[in-house]
C-alpha positions in Angstrom: 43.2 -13.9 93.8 46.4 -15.9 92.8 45.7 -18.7 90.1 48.4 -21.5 91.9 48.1 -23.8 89.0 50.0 -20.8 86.8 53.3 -20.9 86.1 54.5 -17.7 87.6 53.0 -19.4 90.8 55.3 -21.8 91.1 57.0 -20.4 94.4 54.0 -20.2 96.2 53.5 -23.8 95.4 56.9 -24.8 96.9 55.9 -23.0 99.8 53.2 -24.1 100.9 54.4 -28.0 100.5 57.3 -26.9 103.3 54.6 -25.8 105.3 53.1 -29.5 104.6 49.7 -27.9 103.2 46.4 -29.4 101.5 45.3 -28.2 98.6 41.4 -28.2 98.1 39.9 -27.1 95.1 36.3 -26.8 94.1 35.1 -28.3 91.1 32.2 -26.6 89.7 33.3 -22.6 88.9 36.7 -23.7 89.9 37.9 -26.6 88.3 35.2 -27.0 85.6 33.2 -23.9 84.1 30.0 -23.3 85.5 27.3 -24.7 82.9 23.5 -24.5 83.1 23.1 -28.4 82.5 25.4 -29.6 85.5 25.4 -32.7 83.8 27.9 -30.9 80.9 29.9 -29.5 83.4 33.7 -31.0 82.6 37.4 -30.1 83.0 39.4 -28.6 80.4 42.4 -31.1 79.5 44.8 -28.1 80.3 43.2 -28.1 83.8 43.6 -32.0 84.6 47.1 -31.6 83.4 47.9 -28.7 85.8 45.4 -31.0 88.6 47.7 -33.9 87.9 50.7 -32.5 88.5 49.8 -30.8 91.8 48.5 -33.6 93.4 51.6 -35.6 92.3 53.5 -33.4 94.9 51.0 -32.1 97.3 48.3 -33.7 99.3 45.0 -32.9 96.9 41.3 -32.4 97.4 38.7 -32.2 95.1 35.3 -30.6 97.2 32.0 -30.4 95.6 28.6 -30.6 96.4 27.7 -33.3 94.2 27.3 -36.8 94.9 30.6 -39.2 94.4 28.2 -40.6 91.3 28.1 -37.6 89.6 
């Protein structure tokens, strides 16, 4: 499995915006640590950093299960 958001990733992420690609990441295990209390579970700052930056350039998607409240 490649991690896209790391640095030595950076082609692959210039690649696939020429080939005018979505990126959809999950949140919970993904984006966020998996946490018994779902209620806890949050994104490191590093993370929404990376997050940030990618869906500055690329077209972004954030799936989860939850509800839009939670």
């Amino acid at each position: 499995m490649r991690h896209l958001l790391a640095r030595e990733h950076a082609g692959v992420l210039a690649e696939l915006a020429a080939r005018r690609t979505l990126v959809a990441l999950d949140y919970d295990g993904t984006l966020a640590p998996i946490v018994v209390d779902r209620d806890r579970a949050a994104m490191r700052a590093r993370t929404a950093t990376l997050l940030r930056a990618v869906a500055e350039r690329y077209p972004t998607a954030v799936v989860s299960g939850r509800a839009v409240a939670d």
